[in-house]
Chimera marker file (.cmm) of the C-alpha trace (Angstrom):
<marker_set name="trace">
<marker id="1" x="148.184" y="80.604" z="78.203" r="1" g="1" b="0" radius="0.5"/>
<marker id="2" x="149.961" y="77.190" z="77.921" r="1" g="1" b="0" radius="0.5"/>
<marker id="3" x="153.966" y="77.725" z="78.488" r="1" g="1" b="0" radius="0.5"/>
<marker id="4" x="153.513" y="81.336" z="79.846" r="1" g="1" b="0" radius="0.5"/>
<marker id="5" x="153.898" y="82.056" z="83.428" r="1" g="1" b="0" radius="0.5"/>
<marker id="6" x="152.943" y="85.897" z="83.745" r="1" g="1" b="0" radius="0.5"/>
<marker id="7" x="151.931" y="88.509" z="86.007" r="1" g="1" b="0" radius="0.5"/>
<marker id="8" x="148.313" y="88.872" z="86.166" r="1" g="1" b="0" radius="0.5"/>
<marker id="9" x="147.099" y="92.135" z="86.756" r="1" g="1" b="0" radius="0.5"/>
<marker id="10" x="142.973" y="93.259" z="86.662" r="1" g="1" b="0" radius="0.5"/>
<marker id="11" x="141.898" y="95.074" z="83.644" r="1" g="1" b="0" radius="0.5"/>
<marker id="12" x="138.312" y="96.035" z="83.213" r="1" g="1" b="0" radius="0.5"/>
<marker id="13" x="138.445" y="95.480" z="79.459" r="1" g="1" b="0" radius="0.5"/>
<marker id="14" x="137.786" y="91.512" z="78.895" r="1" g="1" b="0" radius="0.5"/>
<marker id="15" x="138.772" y="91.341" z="75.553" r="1" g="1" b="0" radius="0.5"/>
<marker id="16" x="141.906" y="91.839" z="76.072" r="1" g="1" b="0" radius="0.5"/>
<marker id="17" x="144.838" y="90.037" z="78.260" r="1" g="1" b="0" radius="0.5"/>
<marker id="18" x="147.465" y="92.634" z="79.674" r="1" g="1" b="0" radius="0.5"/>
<marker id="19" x="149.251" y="91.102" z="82.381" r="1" g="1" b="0" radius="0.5"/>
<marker id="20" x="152.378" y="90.756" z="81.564" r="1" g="1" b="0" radius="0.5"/>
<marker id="21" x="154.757" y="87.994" z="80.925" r="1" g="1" b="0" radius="0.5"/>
<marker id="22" x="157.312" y="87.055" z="82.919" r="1" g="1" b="0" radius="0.5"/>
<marker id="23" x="158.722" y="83.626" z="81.520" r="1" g="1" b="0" radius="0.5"/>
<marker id="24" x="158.144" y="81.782" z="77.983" r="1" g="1" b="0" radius="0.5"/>
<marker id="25" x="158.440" y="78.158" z="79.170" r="1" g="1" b="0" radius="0.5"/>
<marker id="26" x="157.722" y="76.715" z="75.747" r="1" g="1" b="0" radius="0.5"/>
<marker id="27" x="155.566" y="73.793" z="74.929" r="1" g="1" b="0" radius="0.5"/>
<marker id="28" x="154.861" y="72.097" z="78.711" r="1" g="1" b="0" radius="0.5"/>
<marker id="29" x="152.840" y="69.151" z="78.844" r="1" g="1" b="0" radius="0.5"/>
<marker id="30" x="150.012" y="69.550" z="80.845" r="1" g="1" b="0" radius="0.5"/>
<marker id="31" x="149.136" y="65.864" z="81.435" r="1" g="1" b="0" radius="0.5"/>
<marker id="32" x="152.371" y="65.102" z="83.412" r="1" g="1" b="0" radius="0.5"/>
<marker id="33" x="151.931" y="65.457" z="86.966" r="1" g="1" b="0" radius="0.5"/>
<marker id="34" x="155.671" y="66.879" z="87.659" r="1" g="1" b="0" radius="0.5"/>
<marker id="35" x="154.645" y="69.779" z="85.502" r="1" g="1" b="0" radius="0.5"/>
<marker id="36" x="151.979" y="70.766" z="87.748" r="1" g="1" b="0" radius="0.5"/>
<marker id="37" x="154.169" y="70.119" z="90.928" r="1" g="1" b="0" radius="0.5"/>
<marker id="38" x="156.478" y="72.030" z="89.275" r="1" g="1" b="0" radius="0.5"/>
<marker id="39" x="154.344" y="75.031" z="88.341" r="1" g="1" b="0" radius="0.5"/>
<marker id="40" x="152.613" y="75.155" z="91.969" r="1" g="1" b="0" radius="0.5"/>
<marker id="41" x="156.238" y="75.160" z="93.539" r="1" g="1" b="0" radius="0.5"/>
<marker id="42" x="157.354" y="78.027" z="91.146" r="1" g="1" b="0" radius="0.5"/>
<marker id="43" x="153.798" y="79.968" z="92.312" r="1" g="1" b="0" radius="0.5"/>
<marker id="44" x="154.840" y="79.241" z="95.975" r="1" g="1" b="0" radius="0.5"/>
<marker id="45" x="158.395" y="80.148" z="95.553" r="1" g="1" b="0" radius="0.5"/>
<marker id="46" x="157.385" y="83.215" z="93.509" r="1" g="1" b="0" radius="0.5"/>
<marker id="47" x="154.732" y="84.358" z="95.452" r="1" g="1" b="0" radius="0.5"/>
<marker id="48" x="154.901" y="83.689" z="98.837" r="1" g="1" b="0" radius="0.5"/>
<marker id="49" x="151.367" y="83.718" z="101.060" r="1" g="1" b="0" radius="0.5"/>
<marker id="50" x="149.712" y="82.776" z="104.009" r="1" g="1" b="0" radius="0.5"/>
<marker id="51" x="147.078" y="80.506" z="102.487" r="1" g="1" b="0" radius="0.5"/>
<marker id="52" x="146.966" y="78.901" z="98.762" r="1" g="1" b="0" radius="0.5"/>
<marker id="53" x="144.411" y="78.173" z="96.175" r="1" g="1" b="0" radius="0.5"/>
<marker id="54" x="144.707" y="75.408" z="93.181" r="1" g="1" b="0" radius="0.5"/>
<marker id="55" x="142.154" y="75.304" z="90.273" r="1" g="1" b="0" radius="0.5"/>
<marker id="56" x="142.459" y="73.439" z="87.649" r="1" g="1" b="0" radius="0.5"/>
<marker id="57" x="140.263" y="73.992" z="85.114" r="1" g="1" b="0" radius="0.5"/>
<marker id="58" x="139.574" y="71.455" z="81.797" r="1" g="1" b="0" radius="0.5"/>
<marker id="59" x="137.322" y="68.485" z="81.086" r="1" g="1" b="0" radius="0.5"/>
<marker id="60" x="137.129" y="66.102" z="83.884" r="1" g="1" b="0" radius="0.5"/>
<marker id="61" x="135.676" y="62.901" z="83.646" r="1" g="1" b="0" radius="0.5"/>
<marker id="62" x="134.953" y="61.680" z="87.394" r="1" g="1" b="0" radius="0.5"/>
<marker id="63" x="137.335" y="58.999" z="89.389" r="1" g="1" b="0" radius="0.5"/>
<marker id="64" x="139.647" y="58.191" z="86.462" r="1" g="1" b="0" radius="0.5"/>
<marker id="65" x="140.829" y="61.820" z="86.436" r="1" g="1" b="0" radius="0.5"/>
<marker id="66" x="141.053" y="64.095" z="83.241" r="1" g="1" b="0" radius="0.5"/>
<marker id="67" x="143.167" y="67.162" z="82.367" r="1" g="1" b="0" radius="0.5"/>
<marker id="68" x="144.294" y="65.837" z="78.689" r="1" g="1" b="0" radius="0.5"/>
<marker id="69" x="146.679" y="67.595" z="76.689" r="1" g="1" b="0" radius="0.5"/>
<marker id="70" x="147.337" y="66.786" z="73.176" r="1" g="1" b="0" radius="0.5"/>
<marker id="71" x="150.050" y="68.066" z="72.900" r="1" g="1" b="0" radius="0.5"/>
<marker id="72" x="153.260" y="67.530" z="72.696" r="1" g="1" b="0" radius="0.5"/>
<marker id="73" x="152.182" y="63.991" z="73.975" r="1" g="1" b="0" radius="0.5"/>
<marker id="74" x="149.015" y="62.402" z="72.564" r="1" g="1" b="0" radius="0.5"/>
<marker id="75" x="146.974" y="60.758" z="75.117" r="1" g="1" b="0" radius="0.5"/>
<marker id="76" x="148.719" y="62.589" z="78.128" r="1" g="1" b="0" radius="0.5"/>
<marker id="77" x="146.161" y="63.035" z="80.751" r="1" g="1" b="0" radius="0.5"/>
<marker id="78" x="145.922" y="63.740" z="84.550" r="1" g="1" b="0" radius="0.5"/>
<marker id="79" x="144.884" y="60.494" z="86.350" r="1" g="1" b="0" radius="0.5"/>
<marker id="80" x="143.407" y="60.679" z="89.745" r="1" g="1" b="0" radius="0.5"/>
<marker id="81" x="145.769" y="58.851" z="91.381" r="1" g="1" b="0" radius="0.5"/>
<marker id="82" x="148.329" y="61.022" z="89.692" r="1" g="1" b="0" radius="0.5"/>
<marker id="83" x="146.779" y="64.588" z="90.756" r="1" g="1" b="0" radius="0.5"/>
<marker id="84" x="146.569" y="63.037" z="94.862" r="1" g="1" b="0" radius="0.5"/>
<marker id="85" x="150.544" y="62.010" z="94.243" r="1" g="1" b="0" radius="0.5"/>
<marker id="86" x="151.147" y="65.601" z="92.782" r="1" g="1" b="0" radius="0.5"/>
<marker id="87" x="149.469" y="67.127" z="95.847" r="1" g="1" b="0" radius="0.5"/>
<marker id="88" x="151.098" y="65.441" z="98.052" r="1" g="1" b="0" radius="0.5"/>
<marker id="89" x="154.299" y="66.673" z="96.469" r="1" g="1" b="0" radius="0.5"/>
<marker id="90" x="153.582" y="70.135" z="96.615" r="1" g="1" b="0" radius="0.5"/>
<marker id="91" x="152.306" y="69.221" z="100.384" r="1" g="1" b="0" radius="0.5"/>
<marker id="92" x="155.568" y="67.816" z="100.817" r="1" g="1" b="0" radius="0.5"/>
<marker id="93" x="157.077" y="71.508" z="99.465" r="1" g="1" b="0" radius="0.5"/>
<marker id="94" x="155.199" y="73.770" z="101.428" r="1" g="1" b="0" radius="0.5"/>
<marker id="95" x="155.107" y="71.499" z="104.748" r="1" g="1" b="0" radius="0.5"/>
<marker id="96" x="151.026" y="71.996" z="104.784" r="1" g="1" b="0" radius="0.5"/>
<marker id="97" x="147.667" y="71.385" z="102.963" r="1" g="1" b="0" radius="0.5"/>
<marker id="98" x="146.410" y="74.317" z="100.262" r="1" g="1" b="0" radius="0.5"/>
<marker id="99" x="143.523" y="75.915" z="101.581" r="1" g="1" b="0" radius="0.5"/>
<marker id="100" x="141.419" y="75.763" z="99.095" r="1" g="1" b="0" radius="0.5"/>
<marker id="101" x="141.415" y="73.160" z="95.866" r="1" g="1" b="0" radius="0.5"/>
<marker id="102" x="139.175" y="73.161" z="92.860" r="1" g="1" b="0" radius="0.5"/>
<marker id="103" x="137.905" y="71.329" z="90.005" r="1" g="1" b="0" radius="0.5"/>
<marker id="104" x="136.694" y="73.048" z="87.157" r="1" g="1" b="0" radius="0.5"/>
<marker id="105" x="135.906" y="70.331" z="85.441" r="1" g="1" b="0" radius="0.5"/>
<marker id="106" x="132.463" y="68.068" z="84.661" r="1" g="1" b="0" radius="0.5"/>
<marker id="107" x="132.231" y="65.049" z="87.058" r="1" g="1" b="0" radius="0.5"/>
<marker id="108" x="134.808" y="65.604" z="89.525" r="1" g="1" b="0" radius="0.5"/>
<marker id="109" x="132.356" y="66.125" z="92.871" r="1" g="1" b="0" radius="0.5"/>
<marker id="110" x="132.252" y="62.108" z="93.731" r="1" g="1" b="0" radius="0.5"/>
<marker id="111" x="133.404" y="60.867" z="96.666" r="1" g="1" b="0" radius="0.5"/>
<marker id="112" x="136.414" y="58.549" z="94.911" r="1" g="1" b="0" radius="0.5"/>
<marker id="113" x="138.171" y="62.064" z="93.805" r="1" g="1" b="0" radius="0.5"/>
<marker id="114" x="137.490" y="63.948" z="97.522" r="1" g="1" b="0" radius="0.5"/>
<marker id="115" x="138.839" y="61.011" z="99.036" r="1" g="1" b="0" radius="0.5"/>
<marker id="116" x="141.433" y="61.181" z="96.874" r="1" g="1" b="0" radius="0.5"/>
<marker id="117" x="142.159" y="64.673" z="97.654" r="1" g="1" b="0" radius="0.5"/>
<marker id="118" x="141.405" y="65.204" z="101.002" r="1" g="1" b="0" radius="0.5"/>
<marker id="119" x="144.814" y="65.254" z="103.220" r="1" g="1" b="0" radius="0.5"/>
<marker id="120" x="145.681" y="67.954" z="100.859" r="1" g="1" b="0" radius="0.5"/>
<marker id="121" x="143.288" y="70.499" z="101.011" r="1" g="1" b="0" radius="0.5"/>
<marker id="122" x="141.348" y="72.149" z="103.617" r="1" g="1" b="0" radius="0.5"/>
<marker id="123" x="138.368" y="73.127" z="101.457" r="1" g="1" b="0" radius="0.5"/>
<marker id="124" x="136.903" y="71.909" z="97.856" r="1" g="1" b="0" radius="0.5"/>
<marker id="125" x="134.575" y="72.348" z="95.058" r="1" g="1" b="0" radius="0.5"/>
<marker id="126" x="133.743" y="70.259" z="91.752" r="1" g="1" b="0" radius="0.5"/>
<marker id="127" x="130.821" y="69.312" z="90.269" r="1" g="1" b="0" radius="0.5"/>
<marker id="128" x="128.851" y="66.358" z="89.776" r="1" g="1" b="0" radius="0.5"/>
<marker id="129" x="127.322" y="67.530" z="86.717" r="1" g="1" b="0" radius="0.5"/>
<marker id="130" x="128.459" y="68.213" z="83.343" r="1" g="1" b="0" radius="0.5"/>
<marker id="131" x="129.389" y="72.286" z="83.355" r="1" g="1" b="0" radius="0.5"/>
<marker id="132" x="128.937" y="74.950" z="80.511" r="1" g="1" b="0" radius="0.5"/>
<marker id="133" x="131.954" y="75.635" z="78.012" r="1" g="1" b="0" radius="0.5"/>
<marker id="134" x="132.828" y="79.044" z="80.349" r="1" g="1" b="0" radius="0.5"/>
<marker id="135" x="132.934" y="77.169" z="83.531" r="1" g="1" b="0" radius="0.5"/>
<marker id="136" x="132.753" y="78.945" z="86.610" r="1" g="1" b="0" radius="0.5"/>
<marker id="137" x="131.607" y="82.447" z="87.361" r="1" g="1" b="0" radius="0.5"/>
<marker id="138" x="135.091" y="84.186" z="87.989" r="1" g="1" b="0" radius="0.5"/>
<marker id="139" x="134.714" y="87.759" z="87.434" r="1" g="1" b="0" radius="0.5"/>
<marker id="140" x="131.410" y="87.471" z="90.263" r="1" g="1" b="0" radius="0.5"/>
<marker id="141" x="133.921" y="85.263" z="92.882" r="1" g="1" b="0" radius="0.5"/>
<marker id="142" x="137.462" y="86.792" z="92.319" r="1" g="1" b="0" radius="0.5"/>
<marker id="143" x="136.046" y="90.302" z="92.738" r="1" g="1" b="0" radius="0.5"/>
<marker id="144" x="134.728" y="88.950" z="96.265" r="1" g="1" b="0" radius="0.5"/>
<marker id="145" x="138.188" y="87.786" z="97.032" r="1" g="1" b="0" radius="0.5"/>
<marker id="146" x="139.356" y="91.237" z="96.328" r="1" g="1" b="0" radius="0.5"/>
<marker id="147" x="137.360" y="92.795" z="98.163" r="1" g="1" b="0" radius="0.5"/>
<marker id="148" x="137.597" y="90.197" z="101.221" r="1" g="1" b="0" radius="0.5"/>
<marker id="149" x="141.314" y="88.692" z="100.543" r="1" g="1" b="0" radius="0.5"/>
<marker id="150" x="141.422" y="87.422" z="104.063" r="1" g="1" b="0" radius="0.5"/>
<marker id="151" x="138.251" y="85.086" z="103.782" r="1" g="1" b="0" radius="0.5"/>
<marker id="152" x="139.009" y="81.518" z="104.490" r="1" g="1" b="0" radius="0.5"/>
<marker id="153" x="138.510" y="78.259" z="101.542" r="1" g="1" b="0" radius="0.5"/>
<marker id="154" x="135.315" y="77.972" z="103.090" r="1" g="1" b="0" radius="0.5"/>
<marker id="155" x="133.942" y="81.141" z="101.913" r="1" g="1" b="0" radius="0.5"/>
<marker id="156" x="135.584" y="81.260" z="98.638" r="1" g="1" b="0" radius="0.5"/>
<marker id="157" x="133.976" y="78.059" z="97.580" r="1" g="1" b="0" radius="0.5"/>
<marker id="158" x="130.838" y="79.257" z="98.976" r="1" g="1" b="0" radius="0.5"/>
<marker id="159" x="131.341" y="82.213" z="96.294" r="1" g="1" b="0" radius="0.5"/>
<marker id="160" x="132.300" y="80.298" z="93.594" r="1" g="1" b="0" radius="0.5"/>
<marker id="161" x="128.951" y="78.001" z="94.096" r="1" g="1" b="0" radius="0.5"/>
<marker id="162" x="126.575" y="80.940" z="94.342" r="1" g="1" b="0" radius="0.5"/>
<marker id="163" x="127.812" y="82.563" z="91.697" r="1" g="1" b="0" radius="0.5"/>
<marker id="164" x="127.690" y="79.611" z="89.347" r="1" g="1" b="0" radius="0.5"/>
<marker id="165" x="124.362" y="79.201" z="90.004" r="1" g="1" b="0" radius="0.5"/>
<marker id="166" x="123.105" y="82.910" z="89.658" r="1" g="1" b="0" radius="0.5"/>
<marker id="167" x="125.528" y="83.141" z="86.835" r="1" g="1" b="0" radius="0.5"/>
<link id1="1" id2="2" r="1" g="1" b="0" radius="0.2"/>
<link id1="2" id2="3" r="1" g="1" b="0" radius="0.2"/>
<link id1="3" id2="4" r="1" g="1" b="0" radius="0.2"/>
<link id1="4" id2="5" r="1" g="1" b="0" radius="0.2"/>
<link id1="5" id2="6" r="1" g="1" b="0" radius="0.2"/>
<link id1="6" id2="7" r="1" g="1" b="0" radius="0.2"/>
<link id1="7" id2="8" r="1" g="1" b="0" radius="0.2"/>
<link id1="8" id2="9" r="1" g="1" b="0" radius="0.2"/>
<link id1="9" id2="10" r="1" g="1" b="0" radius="0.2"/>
<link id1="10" id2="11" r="1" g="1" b="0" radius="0.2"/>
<link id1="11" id2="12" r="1" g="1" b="0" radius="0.2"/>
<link id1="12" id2="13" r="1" g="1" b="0" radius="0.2"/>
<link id1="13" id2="14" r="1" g="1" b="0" radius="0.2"/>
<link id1="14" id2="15" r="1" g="1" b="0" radius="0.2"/>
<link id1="15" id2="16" r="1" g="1" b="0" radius="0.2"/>
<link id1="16" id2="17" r="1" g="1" b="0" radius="0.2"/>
<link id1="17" id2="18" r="1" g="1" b="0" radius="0.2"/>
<link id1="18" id2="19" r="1" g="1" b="0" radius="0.2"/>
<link id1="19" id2="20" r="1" g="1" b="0" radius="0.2"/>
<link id1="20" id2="21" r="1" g="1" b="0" radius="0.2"/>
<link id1="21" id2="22" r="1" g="1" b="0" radius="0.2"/>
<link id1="22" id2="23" r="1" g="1" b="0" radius="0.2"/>
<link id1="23" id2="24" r="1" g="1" b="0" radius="0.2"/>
<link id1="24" id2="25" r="1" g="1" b="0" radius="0.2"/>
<link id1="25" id2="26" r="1" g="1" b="0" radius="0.2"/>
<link id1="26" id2="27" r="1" g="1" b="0" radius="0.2"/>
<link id1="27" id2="28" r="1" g="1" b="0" radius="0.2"/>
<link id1="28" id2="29" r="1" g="1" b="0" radius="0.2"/>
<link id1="29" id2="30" r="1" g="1" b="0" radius="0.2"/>
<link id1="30" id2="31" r="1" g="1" b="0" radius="0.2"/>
<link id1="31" id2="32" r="1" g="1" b="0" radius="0.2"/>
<link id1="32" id2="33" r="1" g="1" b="0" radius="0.2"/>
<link id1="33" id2="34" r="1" g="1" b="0" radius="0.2"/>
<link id1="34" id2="35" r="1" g="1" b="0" radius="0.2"/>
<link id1="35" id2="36" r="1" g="1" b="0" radius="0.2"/>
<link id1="36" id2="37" r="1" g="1" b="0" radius="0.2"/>
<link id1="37" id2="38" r="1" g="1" b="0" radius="0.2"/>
<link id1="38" id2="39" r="1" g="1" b="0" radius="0.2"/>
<link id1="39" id2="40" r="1" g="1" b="0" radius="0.2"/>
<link id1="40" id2="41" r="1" g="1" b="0" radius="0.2"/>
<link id1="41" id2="42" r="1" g="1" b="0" radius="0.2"/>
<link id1="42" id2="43" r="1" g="1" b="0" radius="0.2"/>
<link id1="43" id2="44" r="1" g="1" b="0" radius="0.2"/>
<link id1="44" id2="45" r="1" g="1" b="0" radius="0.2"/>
<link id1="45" id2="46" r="1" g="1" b="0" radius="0.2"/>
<link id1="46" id2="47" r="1" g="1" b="0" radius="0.2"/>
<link id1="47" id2="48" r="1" g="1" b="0" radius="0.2"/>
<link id1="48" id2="49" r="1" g="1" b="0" radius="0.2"/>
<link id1="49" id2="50" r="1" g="1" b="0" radius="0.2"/>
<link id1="50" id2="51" r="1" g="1" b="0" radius="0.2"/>
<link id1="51" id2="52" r="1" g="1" b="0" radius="0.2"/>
<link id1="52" id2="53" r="1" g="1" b="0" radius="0.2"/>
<link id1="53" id2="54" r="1" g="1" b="0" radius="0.2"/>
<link id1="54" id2="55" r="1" g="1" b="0" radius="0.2"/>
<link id1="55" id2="56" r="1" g="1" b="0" radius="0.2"/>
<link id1="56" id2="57" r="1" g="1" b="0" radius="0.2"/>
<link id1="57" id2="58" r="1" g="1" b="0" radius="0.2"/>
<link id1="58" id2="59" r="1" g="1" b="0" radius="0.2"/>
<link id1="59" id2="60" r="1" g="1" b="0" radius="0.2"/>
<link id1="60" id2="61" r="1" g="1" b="0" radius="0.2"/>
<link id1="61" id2="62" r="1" g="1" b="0" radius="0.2"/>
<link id1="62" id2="63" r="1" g="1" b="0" radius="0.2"/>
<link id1="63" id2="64" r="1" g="1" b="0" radius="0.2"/>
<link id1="64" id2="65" r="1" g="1" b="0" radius="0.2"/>
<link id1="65" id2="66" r="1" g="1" b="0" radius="0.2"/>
<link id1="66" id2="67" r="1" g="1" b="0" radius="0.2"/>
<link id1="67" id2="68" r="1" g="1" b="0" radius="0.2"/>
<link id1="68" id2="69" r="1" g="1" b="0" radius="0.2"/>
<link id1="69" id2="70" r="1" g="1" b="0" radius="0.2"/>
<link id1="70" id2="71" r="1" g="1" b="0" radius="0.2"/>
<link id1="71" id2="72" r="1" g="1" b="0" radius="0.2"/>
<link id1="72" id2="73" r="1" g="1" b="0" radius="0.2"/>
<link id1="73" id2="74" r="1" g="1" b="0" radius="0.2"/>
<link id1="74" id2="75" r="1" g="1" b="0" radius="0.2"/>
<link id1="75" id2="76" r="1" g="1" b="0" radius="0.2"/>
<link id1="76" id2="77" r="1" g="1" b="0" radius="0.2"/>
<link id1="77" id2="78" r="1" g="1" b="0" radius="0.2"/>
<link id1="78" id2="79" r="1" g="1" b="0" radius="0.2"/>
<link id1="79" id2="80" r="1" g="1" b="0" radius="0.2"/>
<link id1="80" id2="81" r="1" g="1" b="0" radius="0.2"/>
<link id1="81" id2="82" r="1" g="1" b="0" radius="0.2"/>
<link id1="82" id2="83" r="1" g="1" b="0" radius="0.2"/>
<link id1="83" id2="84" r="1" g="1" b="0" radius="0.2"/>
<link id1="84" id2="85" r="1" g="1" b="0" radius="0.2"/>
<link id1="85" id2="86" r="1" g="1" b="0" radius="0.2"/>
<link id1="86" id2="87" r="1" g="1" b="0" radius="0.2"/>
<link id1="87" id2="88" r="1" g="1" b="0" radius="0.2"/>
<link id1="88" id2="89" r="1" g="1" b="0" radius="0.2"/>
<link id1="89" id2="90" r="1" g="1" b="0" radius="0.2"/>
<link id1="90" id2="91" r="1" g="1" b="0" radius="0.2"/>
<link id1="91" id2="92" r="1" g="1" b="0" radius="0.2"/>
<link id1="92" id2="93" r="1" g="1" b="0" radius="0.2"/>
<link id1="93" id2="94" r="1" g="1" b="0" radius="0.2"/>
<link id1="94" id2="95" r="1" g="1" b="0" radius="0.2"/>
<link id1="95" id2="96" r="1" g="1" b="0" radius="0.2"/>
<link id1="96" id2="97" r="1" g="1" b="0" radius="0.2"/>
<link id1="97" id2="98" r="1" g="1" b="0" radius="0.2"/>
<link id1="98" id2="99" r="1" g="1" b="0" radius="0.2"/>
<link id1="99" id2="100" r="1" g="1" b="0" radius="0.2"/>
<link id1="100" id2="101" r="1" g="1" b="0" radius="0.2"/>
<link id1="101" id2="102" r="1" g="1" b="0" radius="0.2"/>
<link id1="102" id2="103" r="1" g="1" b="0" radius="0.2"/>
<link id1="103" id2="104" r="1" g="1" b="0" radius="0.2"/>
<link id1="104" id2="105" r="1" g="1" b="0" radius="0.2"/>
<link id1="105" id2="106" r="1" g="1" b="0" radius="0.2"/>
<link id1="106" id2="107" r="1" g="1" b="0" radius="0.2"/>
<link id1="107" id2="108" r="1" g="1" b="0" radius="0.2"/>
<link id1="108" id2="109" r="1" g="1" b="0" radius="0.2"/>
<link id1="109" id2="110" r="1" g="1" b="0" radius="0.2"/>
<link id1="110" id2="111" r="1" g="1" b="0" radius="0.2"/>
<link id1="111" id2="112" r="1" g="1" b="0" radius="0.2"/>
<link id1="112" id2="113" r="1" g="1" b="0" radius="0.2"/>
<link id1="113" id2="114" r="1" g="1" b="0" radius="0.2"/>
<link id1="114" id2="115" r="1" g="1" b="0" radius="0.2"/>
<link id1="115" id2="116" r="1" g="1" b="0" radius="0.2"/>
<link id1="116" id2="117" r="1" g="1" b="0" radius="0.2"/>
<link id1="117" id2="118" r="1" g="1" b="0" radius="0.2"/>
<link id1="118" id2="119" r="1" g="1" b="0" radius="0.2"/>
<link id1="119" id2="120" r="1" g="1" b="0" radius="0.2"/>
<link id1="120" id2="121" r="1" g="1" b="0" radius="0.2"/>
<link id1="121" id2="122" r="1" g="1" b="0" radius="0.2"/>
<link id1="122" id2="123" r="1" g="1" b="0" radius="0.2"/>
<link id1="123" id2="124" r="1" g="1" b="0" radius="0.2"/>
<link id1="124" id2="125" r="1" g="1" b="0" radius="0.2"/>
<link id1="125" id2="126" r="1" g="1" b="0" radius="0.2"/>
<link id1="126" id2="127" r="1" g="1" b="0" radius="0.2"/>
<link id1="127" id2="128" r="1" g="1" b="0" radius="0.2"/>
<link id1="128" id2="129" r="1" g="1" b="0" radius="0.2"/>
<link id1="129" id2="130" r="1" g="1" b="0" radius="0.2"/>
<link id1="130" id2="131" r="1" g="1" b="0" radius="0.2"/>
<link id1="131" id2="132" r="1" g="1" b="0" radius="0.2"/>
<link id1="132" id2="133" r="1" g="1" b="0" radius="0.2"/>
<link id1="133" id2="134" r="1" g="1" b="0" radius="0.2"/>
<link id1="134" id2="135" r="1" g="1" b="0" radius="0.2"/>
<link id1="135" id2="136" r="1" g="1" b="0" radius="0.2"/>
<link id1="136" id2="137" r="1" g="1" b="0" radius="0.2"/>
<link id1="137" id2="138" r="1" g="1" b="0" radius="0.2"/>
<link id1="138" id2="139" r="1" g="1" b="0" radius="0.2"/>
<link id1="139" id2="140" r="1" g="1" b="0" radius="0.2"/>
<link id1="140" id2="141" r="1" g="1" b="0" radius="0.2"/>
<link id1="141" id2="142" r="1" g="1" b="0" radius="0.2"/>
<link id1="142" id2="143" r="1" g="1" b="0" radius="0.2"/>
<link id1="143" id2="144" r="1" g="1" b="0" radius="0.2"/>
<link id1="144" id2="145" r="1" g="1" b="0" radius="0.2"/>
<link id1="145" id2="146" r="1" g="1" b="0" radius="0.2"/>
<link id1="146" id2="147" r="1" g="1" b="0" radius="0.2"/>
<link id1="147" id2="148" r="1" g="1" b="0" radius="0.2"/>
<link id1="148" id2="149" r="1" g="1" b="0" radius="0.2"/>
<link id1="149" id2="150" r="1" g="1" b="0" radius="0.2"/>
<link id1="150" id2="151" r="1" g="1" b="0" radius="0.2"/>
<link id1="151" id2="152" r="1" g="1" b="0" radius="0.2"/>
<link id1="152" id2="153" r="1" g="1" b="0" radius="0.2"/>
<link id1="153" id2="154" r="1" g="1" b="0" radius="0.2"/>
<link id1="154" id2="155" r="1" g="1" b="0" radius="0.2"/>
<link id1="155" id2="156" r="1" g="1" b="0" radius="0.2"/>
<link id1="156" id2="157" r="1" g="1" b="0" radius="0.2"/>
<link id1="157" id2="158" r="1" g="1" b="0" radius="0.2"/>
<link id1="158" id2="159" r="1" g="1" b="0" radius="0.2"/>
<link id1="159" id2="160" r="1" g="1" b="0" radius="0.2"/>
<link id1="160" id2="161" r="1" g="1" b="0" radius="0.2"/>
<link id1="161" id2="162" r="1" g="1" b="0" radius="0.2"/>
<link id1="162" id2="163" r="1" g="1" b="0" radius="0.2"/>
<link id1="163" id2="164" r="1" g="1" b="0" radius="0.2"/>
<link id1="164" id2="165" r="1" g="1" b="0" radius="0.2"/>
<link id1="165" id2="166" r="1" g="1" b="0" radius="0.2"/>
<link id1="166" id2="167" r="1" g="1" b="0" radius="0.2"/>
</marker_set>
């Protein structure tokens, strides 16, 4: 939910969204690159961990970058270059690479964007293809990582490949 930042908590009912929230931030503009550092350094703050995961999820549209948001700025959007110098901030933060990055997004697997993206993450998955509205197969993955929580990147985007292709 745009401007939220809650608690999310597993419910086995889908239709319904019960974590609860912890912070109305109001309209945020999710094109600017300092509200993504900015988000990722509250999560890290917030929620210290061993290893973290990024995902950002949206319509991607290969090397130039993607991520719009309308609003409240028409015509903001993540550029590549932009998402490698947020990355590098939150690098900066945390004094080491995320584990694990992904790209739910059409387009994104090419090697302009992994370039881009490599020095901050020790794993990665995108695709090269255009994707289906619902994107990846999280329910099948996330309940893997729950039941394995100390897997590695490597294995997680293993997961989230197989089960985007069985799902």
């Amino acid at each position: 939910v745009e401007g939220v930042k809650a608690a999310l908590t597993n419910y086995d009912d889908l239709e319904v969204v019960g974590s609860q929230e912890i912070e109305d931030l109001g309209e945020s503009d999710m094109g600017d690159p300092q509200t993504l550092v900015d988000f990722v350094t509250w999560g890290m703050e917030s929620y210290p961990a061993q290893k973290y995961a990024l995902i950002l999820s949206d319509h991607g549209s290969g090397w130039p970058g993607g991520w719009s948001d309308p609003e409240p700025v028409e015509g903001s959007e993540l550029f590549l270059i932009e998402i490698a110098q947020a990355l590098d901030a939150i690098q900066q933060i945390s004094g080491r690479p995320l584990e694990f990055f992904g790209m739910d997004a059409c387009l994104m697997s090419q090697v302009e964007v992994y370039t881009a993206i490599q020095p901050y993450a020790r794993f990665a998955v995108a695709s090269e293809e255009t994707e289906p509205a619902l994107g990846w197969a999280y329910t099948a993955w996330m309940g893997m990582l729950a039941e394995n929580p100390e897997m590695d990147g490597g294995e997680m985007a293993k997961n989230i490949v197989d089960t985007y292709i069985v799902d």
